[in-house]
C-alpha positions as a Markdown table, in Angstrom:
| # | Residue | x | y | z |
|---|---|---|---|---|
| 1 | Unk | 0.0 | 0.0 | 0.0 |
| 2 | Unk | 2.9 | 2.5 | 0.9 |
| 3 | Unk | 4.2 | 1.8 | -2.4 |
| 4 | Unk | 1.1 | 3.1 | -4.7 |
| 5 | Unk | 0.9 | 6.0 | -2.2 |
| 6 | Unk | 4.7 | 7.0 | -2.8 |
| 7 | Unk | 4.4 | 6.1 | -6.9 |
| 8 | Unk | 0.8 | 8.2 | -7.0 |
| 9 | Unk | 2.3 | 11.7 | -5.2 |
| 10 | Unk | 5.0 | 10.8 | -7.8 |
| 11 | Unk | 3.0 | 11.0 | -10.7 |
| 12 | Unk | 0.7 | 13.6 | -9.2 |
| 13 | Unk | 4.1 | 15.9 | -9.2 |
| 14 | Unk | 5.2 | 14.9 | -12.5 |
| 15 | Unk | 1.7 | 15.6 | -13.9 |
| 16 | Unk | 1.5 | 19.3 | -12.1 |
| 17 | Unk | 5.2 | 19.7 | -14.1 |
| 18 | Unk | 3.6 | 18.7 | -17.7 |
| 19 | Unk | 0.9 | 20.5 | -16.9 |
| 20 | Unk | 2.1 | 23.8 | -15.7 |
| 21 | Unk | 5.6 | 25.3 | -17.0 |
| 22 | Unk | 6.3 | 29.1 | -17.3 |
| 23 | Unk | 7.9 | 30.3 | -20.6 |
| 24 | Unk | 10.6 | 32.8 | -20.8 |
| 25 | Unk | 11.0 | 34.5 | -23.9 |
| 26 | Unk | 13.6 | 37.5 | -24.4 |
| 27 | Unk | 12.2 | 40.4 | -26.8 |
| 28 | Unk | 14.4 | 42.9 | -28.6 |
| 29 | Unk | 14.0 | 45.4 | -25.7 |
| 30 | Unk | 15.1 | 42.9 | -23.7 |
| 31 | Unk | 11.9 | 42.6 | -21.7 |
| 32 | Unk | 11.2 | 39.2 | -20.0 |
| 33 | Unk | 8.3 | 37.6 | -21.1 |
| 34 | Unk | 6.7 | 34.7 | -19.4 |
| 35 | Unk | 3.6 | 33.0 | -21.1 |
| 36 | Unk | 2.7 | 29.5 | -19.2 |
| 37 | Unk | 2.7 | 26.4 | -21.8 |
| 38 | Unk | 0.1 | 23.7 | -20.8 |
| 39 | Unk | 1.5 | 20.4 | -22.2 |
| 40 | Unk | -0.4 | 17.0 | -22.5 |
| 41 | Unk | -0.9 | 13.4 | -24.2 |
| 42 | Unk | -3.1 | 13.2 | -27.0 |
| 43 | Unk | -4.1 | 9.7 | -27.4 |
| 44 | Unk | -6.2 | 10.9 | -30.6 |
| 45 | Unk | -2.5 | 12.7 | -32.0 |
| 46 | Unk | -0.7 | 10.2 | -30.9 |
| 47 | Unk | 1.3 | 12.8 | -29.7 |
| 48 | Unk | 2.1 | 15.7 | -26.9 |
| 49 | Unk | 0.4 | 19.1 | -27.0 |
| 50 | Unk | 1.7 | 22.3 | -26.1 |
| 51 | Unk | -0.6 | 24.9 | -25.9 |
| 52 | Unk | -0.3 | 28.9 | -24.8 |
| 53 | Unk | -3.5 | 29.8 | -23.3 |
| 54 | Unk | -2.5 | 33.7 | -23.4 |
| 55 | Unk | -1.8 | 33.7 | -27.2 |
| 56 | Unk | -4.7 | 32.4 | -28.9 |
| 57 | Unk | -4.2 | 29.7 | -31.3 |
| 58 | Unk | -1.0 | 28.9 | -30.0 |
| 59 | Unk | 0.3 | 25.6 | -29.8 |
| 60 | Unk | 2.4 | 22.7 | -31.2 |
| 61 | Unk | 3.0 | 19.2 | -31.3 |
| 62 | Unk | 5.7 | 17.0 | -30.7 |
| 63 | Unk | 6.4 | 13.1 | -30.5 |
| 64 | Unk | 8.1 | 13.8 | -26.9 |
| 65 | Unk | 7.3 | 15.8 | -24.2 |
| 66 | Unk | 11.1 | 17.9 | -24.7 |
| 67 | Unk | 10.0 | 18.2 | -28.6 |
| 68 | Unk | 6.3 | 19.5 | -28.0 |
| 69 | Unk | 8.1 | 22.1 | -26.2 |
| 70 | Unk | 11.1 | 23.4 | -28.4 |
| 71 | Unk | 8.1 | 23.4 | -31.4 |
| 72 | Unk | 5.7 | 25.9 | -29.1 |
| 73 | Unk | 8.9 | 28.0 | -28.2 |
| 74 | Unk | 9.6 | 28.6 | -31.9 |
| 75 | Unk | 5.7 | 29.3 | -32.5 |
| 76 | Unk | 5.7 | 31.6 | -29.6 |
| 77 | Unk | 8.2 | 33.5 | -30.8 |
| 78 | Unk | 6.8 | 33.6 | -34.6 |
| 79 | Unk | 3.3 | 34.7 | -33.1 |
| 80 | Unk | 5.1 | 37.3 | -31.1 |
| 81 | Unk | 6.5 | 38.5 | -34.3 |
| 82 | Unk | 3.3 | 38.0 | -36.4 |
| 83 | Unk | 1.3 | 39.9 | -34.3 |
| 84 | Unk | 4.0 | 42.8 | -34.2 |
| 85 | Unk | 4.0 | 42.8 | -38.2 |
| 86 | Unk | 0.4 | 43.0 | -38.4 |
| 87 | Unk | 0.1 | 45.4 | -35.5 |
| 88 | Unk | -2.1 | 43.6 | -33.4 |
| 89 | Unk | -1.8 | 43.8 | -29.7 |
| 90 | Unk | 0.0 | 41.4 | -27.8 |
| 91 | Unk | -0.7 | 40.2 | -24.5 |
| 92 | Unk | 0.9 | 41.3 | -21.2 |
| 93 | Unk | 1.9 | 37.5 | -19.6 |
| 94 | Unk | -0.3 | 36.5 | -16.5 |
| 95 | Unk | 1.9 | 33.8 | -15.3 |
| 96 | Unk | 0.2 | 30.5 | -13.9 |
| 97 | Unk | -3.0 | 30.8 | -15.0 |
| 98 | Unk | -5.8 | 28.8 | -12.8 |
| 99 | Unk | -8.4 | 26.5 | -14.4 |
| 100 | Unk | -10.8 | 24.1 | -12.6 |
């Protein structure tokens, strides 16, 4: 019994660390940016997810967890610039964002 209790707080803090991970992201001002990147398994993908709640229509894919995440840091930074070429506003980050 002591053993499923030590492997389940386990994967309960490995799950809080897919789920939950700040972004840093330097701009040419050299302004800090920090978006939060929800990743997850997508059994219909067959792959992980990385989504940025803050920038709408933001996310990627990737066949590992370390992939889905270098992909949504290279979209992050294209929608960043995007959004700067088009002139459309771009969101102060909120850090962790809650959702229930």
């Amino acid at each position: 019994m002591n053993y499923l209790k030590k492997n389940l707080r386990r994967f309960i803090h490995s799950l809080k660390k897919l789920l939950f991970i700040s972004f840093e992201s330097q701009s040419k001002d050299k302004k800090m940016n920090r978006y939060e990147v929800i990743i997850y398994w997508s059994k219909d993908n067959n792959a992980f997810i990385a989504e940025v709640p803050e920038l709408p229509g933001c996310a990627a894919d990737g066949a590992t967890y370390q992939e889905a995440l270098s992909n949504v840091e290279v979209i992050i930074k294209e929608w960043i610039e995007t959004a700067k070429e088009l002139g459309r506003p771009i969101p102060e980050p909120k850090g962790r964002l809650m959702f229930a």
